[in-house]
matplotlib code that plots the C-alpha trace (Angstrom):
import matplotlib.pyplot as plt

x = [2.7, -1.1, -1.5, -5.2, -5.9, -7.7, -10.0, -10.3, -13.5, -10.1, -10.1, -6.4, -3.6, -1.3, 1.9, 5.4, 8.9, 12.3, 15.5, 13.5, 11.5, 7.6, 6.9, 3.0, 0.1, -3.1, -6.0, -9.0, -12.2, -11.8, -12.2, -11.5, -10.2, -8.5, -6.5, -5.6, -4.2, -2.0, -0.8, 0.4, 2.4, 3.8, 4.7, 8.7, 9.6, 11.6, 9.5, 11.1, 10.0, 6.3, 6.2, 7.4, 4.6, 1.9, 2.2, -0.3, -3.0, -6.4, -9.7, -12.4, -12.9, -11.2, -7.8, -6.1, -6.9, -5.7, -2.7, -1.6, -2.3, -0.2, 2.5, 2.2, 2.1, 5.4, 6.8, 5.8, 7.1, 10.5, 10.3, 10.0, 12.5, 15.0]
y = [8.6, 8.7, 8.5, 9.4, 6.6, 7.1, 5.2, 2.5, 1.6, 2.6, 5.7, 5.6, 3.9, 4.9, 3.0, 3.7, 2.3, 1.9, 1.2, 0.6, -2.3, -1.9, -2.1, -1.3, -0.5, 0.1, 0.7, 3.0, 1.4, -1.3, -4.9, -5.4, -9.1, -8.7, -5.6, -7.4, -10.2, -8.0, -5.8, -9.6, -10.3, -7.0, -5.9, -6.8, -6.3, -4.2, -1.3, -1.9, -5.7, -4.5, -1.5, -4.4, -7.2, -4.6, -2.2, -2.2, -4.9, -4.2, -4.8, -6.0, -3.1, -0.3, 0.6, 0.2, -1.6, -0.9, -3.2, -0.6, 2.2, 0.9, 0.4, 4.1, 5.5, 3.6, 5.4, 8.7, 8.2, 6.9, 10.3, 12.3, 10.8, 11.0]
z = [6.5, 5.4, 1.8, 0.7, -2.2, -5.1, -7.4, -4.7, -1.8, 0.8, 1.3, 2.7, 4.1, 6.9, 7.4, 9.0, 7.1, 9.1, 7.3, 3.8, 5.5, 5.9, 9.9, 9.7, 7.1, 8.1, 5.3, 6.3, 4.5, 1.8, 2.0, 5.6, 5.4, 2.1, 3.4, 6.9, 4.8, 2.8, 5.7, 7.5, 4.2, 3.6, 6.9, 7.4, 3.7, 2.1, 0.4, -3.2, -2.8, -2.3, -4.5, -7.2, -6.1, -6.3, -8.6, -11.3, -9.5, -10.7, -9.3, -11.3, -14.1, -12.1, -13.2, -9.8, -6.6, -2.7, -3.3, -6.3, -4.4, -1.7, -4.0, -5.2, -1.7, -0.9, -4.0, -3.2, -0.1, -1.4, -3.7, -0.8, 1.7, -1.0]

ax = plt.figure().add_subplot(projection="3d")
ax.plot(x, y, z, "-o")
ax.set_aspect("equal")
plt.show()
């Protein structure tokens, strides 16, 4: 799935889930580093695990960051494969 982010410097993520565990995320833009370093620790856990971690991480004075928006595009994807 690509998920298109918003309020972030990423300007999306792509990732694939099998059997409720995150096997891949890849962010488009963004802190390059940062974002490899989260895909390694996500990557082989379950998607409610994550979507718990990440949901409502800020960055600096924005109201969201790329690890929240990850964790929103893992629940819209849970909403849609419902």
């Amino acid at each position: 799935m690509i998920y298109k982010t918003k309020g972030t410097c990423s300007k999306s993520i792509e990732f694939e889930i099998e059997n409720d565990i995150v096997t891949s995320i890849h962010f488009t833009g963004g802190c390059d580093g940062n974002l490899k370093g989260i895909c390694k620790l996500v990557e082989g856990m379950n998607i409610d695990d994550v979507i718990n971690r990440l949901t409502g991480l800020t960055c600096g004075f924005k109201s969201t960051s790329c690890p929240d928006q990850l964790a929103h595009a893992l629940k819209e994807y849970k909403e849609n494969t419902k």
